[in-house]
N, C-alpha and C positions, 0 to 999 in steps of 0.2 A: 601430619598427613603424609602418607608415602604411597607413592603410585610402583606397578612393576609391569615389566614390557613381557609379555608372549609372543612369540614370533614362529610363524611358521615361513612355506617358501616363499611367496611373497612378499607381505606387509608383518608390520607388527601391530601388539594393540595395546595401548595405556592404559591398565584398569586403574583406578585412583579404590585404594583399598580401604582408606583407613580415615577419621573424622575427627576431630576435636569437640567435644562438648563446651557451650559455652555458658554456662550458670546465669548470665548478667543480660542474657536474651532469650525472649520466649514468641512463641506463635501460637496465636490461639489458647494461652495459659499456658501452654507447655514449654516443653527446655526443647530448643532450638539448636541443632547438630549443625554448628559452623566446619566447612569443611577447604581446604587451599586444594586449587588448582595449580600445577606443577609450569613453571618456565613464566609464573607470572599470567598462566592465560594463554600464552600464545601458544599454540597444539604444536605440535612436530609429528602425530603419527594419529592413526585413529584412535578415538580414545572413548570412553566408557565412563561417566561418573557412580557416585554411588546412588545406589537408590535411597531418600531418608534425609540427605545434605543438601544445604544451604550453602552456598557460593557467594561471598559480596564481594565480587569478579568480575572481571570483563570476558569472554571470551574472545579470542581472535584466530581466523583463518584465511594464512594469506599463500596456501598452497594448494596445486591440483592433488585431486584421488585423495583427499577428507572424509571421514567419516567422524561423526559425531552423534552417541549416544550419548541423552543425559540419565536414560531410565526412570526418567522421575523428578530427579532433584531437580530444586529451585537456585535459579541466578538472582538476587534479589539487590537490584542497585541503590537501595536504601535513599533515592530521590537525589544522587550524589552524584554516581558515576554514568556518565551520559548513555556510554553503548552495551547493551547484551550481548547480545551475540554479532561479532562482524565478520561478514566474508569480503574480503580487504584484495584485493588483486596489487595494489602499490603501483600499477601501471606495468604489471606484466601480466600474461596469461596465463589465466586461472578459472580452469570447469572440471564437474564431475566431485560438486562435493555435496553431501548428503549429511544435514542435522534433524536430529530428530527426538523425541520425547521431553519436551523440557518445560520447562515453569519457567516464565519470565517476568520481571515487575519490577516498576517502582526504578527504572530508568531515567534518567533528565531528559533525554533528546527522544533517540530508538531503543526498542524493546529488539528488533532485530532491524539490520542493516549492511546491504550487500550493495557492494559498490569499488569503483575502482580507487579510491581516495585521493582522485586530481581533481582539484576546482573548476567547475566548469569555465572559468574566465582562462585559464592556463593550458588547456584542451590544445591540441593544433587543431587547426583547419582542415583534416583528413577526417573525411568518416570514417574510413572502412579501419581505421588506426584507432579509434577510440573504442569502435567495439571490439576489437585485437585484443587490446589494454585492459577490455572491463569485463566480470565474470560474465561466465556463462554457465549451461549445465549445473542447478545447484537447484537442488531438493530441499525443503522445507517441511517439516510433516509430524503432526500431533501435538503440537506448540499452545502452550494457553500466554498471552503478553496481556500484561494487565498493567493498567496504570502508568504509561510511558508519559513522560514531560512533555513530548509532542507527537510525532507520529510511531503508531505499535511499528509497522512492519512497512521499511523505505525500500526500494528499488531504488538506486542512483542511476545517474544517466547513463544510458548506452549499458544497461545489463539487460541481456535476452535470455531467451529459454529457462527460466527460473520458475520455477512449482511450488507455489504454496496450497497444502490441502489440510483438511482434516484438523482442523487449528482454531480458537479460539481467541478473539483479538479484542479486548476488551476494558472500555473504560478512558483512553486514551487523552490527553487533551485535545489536541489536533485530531485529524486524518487516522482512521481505523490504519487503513494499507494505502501508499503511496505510493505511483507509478510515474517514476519525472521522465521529464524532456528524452527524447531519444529512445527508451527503451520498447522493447518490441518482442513478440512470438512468448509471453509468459505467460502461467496458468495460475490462476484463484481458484481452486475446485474445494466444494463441501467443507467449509467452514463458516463460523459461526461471527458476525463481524457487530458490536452491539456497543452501545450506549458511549461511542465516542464522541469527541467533535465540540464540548463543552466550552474548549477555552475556559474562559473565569464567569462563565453565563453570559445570558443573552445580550446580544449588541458589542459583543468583544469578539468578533469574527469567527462566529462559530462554523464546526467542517463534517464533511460528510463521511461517511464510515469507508466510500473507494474513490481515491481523487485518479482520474485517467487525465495526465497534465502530458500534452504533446506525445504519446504512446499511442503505439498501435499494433494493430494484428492479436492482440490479446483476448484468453480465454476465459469469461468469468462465469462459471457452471457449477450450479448443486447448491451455494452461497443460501443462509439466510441474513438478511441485512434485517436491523430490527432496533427503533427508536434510538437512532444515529441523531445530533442535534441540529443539524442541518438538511440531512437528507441520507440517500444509500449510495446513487454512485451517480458520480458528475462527471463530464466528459468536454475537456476543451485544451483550448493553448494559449496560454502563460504570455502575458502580452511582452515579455521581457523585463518585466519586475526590478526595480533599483537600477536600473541603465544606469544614470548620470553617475552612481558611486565606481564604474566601473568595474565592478563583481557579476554582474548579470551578462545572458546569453541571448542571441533572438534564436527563439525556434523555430526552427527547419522543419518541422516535424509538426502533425497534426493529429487530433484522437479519432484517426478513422480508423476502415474495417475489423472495430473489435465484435466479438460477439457476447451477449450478456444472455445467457441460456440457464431455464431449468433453478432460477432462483428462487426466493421468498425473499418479499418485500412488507413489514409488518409495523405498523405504529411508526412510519416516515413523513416528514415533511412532506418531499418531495422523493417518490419512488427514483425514479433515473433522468438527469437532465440532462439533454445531448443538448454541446454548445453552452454550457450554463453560464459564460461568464457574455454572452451575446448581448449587446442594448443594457450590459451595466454600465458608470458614472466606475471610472478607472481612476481617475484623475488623480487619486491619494498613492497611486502605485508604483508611480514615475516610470511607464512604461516606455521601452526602446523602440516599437511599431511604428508604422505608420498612424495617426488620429486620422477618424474620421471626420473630425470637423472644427479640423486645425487649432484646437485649443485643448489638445491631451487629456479629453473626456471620454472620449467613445470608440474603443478600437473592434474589428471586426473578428468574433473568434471562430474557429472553425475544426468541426466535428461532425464528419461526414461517413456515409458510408457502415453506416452499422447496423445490426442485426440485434433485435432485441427479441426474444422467442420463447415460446413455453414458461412463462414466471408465472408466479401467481404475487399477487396484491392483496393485503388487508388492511384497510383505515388508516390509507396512507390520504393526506391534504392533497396532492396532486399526485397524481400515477407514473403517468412518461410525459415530459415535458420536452419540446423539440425547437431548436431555433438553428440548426445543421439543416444541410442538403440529404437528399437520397439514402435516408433513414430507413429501413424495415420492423416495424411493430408486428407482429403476428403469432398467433396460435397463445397467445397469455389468458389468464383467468384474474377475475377482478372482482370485488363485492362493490361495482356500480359498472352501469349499463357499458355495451363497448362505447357507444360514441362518447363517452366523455372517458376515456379512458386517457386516451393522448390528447393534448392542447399544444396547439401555438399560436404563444401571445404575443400580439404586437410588441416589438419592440425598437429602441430608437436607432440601431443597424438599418433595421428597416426603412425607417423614416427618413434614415440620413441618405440611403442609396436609390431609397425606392424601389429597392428588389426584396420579396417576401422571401423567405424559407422556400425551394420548391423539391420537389421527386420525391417527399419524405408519401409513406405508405403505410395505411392500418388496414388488417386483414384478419378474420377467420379469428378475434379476438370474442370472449365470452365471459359472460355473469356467470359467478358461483358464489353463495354465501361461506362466510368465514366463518371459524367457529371462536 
């Protein structure tokens, strides 16, 4: 494999020219063009793959002004190698990098993953220092992630302004697309997010195709979500998960004012649950929170302030389900009447505080039959 640099005034660009044929693997019946990525993976300049190769590669980019064409070709981590594609900041500043056209699959962990690479237990105490540290600006776009060990496509904490569109996120065990603790102002526009969330089948913690875990201000528009094994998009905060081993963080952060606009929600559990982890039995979680009733069962989550608008619904078990404050449900289409569109159901928050759900609001929502 031999790649060669063009350089104009600017930048340069790394075309990767040339492939290996490997006789002893095939795709689909065919001979499968295994192809090296130069420096190991880790980009130094914009780079270009070829279109036709096979990569069983890591990529890594841990610089600003990246550009990454794959054209086509497949990363294919053969169920071995944890990460795809990573946008790595190492705990410096790192935006304005743009991946695009690629196949990804058959990762252990993430199919893609952008993040600062410091553990959230090791974090200092500064906000305004952790998103400094974690990317920003960083475009994602025409991506198919199939088959990842756990979640296709991570946000790690404290990364904002990130755009994922036009992408196909598929099959996953875990979580379609993950949005953790801290991260804020990103876009999910017009992709297609489907049949993740199996885990090992039913009753082994199955997930939903968009986890919003203490995130906020995000944009999820155009999206169809479609027989996810859990549901399409859950909205809450992370009650601080593993405390006692010392690895875990409490969140500061809540999944308010996102907006979920202009979707398709089709063959789902549960359409959109604002607050979903509300009046569950935690207890197996060893959560860091406060308990609601002093016996580390029932913490209070919260997922306020969001806009759910123009979607449409088809043969989902429950549509919008709400257990947050000062929710907006409006202008969606549904194949069942509006009033039973959104529900909230009692749950034991409730019971324990004696305060319901309140300011949540459905509006100007309509039947339409699905085809």
């Amino acid at each position: 494999m031999k790649g060669f640099r063009v350089c104009g005034v600017v930048a340069c660009l790394i075309v990767i020219t040339s492939c290996v044929s490997d006789e002893n693997k095939s795709v689909a019946g065919e001979r499968e063009n295994v192809c090296q990525l130069p420096n190991d993976g880790v980009l130094q300049g914009d780079t270009k793959l070829t279109r036709g190769c096979t990569y069983h590669q890591s990529v890594v980019i841990s610089s600003s002004n990246i550009t990454l064409n794959c054209d086509g070709a497949t990363l294919d981590g053969m169920g071995k190698l944890k990460y795809g594609v990573q946008v790595v900041s190492g705990g410096e500043e790192l935006r304005n990098v743009k991946v695009a056209n690629c196949n990804v699959k058959n990762y252990a962990v993430n199919g893609v993953m952008v993040g600062s690479g410091i553990p959230d237990f090791k974090r200092p105490d500064d906000r305004r220092e952790n998103y400094r540290r974690s990317p920003t600006q960083v475009e994602i776009s025409n991506f198919n992630v199939e088959g990842s060990g756990n979640v296709g496509v991570y946000l790690y904490s404290y990364v904002t302004d990130v755009t994922l569109r036009d992408s196909v996120i598929r099959g996953s065990r875990s979580s379609g697309i993950y949005l953790e603790q801290s991260t804020q102002s990103n876009k999910i526009i017009n992709n297609v997010v489907r049949d993740n969330g199996v885990w090992d089948g039913p009753r082994t913690g199955q997930r939903e195709g968009l986890s919003i875990d203490s995130s906020a201000k995000n944009l999820i528009q155009g999206n169809s979500f479609i027989n996810n094994a859990a549901g399409g998009i859950f909205l809450y905060k992370n009650c601080g998960e593993n405390f006692s081993k010392g690895m875990a963080v409490l969140r500061w952060q809540s999944s308010n004012d996102n907006i979920i606009r202009n979707n398709k929600f089709v063959d789902e559990k549960i359409g959109v649950w604002v607050a979903s982890r509300q009046g569950s039995d935690l207890s197996h979680r060893d959560c860091g929170d406060p308990s609601l009733d002093n016996v580390k069962k029932y913490y209070r989550d919260y997922a306020d302030s969001n806009v759910i608008e123009g979607n449409k619904f088809c043969r989902n078990g429950q549509y919008v389900r709400i257990a947050g404050n000062d929710n907006v449900v409006r202008n969606n289409k549904a194949d069942v009447a509006p009033e039973k569109l959104v529900v909230e159901p009692p749950n034991m928050t409730s019971r324990l505080t004696g305060v319901p759900p309140k300011g949540n609001s459905a509006m100007h929502n309509t039947y339409e039959v699905c085809n």
